[in-house]
C-alpha angles and dihedrals in degrees: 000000000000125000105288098013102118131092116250138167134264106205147175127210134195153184090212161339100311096342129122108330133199131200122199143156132232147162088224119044090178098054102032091049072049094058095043095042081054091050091246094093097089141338085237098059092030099061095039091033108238101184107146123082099224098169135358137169132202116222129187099235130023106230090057083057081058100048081054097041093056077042104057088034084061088054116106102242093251085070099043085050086054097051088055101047093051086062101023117024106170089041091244110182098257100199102095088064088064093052 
Protein backbone atom coordinates (compact mmCIF):
# COMPACT_ATOMS: atom_id res chain seq x y z
CA UNK A 1 0.00 0.00 0.00
CA UNK A 2 0.73 3.57 -0.75
CA UNK A 3 1.68 6.36 1.99
CA UNK A 4 -1.36 6.99 3.74
CA UNK A 5 -3.23 4.19 2.53
CA UNK A 6 -3.86 2.46 5.37
CA UNK A 7 -7.03 2.58 7.94
CA UNK A 8 -6.38 4.03 11.26
CA UNK A 9 -8.52 5.38 14.49
CA UNK A 10 -9.65 8.67 15.54
CA UNK A 11 -10.08 8.46 19.61
CA UNK A 12 -10.75 10.09 22.38
CA UNK A 13 -9.55 9.40 25.57
CA UNK A 14 -10.66 10.59 29.34
CA UNK A 15 -10.20 10.70 33.24
CA UNK A 16 -13.69 10.88 33.66
CA UNK A 17 -17.12 11.43 33.00
CA UNK A 18 -16.93 14.83 31.56
CA UNK A 19 -13.77 15.61 32.81
CA UNK A 20 -10.45 16.68 30.84
CA UNK A 21 -10.54 14.83 26.95
CA UNK A 22 -8.27 14.19 24.74
CA UNK A 23 -8.57 13.40 20.62
CA UNK A 24 -6.07 11.86 18.86
CA UNK A 25 -5.42 9.89 15.91
CA UNK A 26 -3.50 6.38 15.35
CA UNK A 27 -2.91 3.43 13.08
CA UNK A 28 -3.20 1.22 16.06
CA UNK A 29 -6.02 1.90 18.61
CA UNK A 30 -4.87 -1.27 20.77
CA UNK A 31 -1.48 -0.35 21.17
CA UNK A 32 -1.68 3.51 21.28
CA UNK A 33 -5.05 3.36 24.36
CA UNK A 34 -1.97 0.83 25.70
CA UNK A 35 0.64 3.61 25.75
CA UNK A 36 -1.63 6.15 27.30
CA UNK A 37 -3.22 3.60 29.90
CA UNK A 38 0.81 3.02 30.82
CA UNK A 39 1.34 6.62 31.13
CA UNK A 40 3.92 6.63 27.77
CA UNK A 41 1.09 7.47 25.24
CA UNK A 42 1.34 11.40 25.51
CA UNK A 43 2.56 14.05 27.81
CA UNK A 44 -0.83 15.29 27.71
CA UNK A 45 -2.69 11.95 29.10
CA UNK A 46 -0.11 11.13 30.89
CA UNK A 47 0.03 14.32 33.27
CA UNK A 48 -3.76 14.61 33.66
CA UNK A 49 -4.20 10.62 33.39
CA UNK A 50 -6.45 9.91 30.55
CA UNK A 51 -6.80 6.33 30.82
CA UNK A 52 -10.24 5.52 29.73
CA UNK A 53 -11.25 5.13 25.88
CA UNK A 54 -14.36 6.99 25.91
CA UNK A 55 -14.98 7.23 21.59
CA UNK A 56 -13.25 6.21 18.91
CA UNK A 57 -13.86 5.88 15.10
CA UNK A 58 -12.07 3.60 12.21
CA UNK A 59 -11.43 5.18 9.22
CA UNK A 60 -10.12 3.69 5.90
CA UNK A 61 -7.14 5.90 5.38
CA UNK A 62 -5.33 7.71 7.61
CA UNK A 63 -5.15 10.56 6.42
CA UNK A 64 -8.56 10.73 6.32
CA UNK A 65 -8.20 9.92 10.71
CA UNK A 66 -6.14 13.05 10.56
CA UNK A 67 -8.57 15.38 8.45
CA UNK A 68 -11.25 14.23 11.54
CA UNK A 69 -8.97 14.44 14.19
CA UNK A 70 -7.94 18.74 13.31
CA UNK A 71 -11.87 18.63 12.85
CA UNK A 72 -13.16 17.38 16.17
CA UNK A 73 -9.86 19.50 18.12
CA UNK A 74 -11.37 22.49 16.62
CA UNK A 75 -15.01 21.43 18.47
CA UNK A 76 -15.98 23.45 21.35
CA UNK A 77 -16.02 20.68 24.31
CA UNK A 78 -20.08 20.78 24.58
CA UNK A 79 -20.04 19.06 21.23
CA UNK A 80 -17.23 16.50 21.93
CA UNK A 81 -19.23 15.64 25.12
CA UNK A 82 -22.08 15.07 22.86
CA UNK A 83 -20.33 12.75 20.44
CA UNK A 84 -19.52 10.74 23.12
CA UNK A 85 -22.57 10.55 24.79
CA UNK A 86 -24.58 9.43 21.39
CA UNK A 87 -22.35 6.35 21.40
CA UNK A 88 -21.30 6.16 25.34
CA UNK A 89 -23.43 7.63 27.56
CA UNK A 90 -22.26 6.64 30.84
CA UNK A 91 -18.56 7.16 29.59
CA UNK A 92 -17.78 3.24 30.09
CA UNK A 93 -13.65 2.41 29.09
CA UNK A 94 -14.13 1.11 26.23
CA UNK A 95 -10.77 -0.79 25.74
CA UNK A 96 -11.52 -3.76 26.78
CA UNK A 97 -14.17 -4.04 23.72
CA UNK A 98 -10.95 -3.81 21.13
CA UNK A 99 -9.16 -6.48 22.83
Amino acid sequence: MGEGRQGGWVYIMADRYRGTIYVGVTSDIVRRVHQHRTGSGSDFCARYDLRRLVWADSCADIRSCIEQEKRLKRWRRAWKFALIERANPEWRDLFETLV
